[in-house]
N, C-alpha and C positions, 0 to 999 in steps of 0.2 A: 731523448727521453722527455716528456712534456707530463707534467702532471695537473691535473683537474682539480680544481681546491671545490669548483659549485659541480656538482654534478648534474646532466642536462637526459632528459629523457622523450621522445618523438613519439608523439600518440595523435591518433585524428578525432574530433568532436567526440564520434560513435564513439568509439573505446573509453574515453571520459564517462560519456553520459553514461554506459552501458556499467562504468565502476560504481559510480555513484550513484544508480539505479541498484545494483546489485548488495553493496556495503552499507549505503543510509535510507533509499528509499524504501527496499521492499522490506527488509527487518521492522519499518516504522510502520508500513504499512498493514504487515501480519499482526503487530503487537496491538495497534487499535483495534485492528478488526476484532480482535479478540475480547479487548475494553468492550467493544459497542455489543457483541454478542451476549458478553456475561449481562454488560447492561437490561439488555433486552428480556434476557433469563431471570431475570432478579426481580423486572417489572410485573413478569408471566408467574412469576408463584408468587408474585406477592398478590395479585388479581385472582388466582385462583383461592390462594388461603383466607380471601376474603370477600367474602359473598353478601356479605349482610353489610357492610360497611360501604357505604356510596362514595366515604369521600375519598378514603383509601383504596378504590377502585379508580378512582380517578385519578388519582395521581400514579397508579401503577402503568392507565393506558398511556400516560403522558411517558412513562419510564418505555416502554415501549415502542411506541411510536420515534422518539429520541434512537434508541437503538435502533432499530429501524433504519433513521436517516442515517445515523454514522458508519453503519454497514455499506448505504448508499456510496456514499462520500468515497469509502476507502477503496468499493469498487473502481468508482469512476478515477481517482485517481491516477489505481493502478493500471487503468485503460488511456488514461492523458499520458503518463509515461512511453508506454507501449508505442502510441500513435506520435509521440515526439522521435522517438530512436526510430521511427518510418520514416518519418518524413522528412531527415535529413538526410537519407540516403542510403539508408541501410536495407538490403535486401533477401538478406538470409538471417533472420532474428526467432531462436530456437529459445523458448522459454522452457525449460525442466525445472519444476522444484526450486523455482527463486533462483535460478541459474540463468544467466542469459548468454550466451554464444552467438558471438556478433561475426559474420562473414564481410567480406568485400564490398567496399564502396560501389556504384554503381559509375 
């Protein structure tokens, strides 16, 4: 009878990446994306409720444009991700709903 005092568990790169994509990345990623959207929305009625005000128009396209890029950003991220769990060798990568199902090494 042998007992284990550290407990030891065998997972390969994918599976890592593919947890840590799934539990910190994509959750960080939806919740910006969200940030930069409201951003975006907030710059857009504030542009529209004000027409007559130049200066406050211009700080609204700047609130916008800002959203804008952080939309960008959260994209690309989540496309850097994507193309990292490729390119170690993963060949069956099923993305559902922030769900990733990672098959067999190649």
């Amino acid at each position: 009878m042998t007992f284990q005092f550290i407990p030891t568990a065998e997972a390969s790169i994918v599976t890592l990446m593919a947890s840590v994509n799934k539990v910190i990345i994509n959750p960080l990623i939806y919740f910006l994306f969200a940030l930069a959207v409201i951003y975006f929305l907030y710059g857009l009625v504030k542009y529209l409720l004000a027409p007559d005000n130049e200066e406050l128009r211009t700080s609204s396209k700047s609130h916008m444009l800002w959203g804008i890029f952080g939309m960008f950003i959260m994209v690309a991220v989540f496309g850097i991700m994507n193309l990292l769990l490729t390119t170690v060798g993963e060949k069956n990568i099923q993305i559902n709903n922030g769900d990733i199902k990672v098959g067999e090494l190649q």
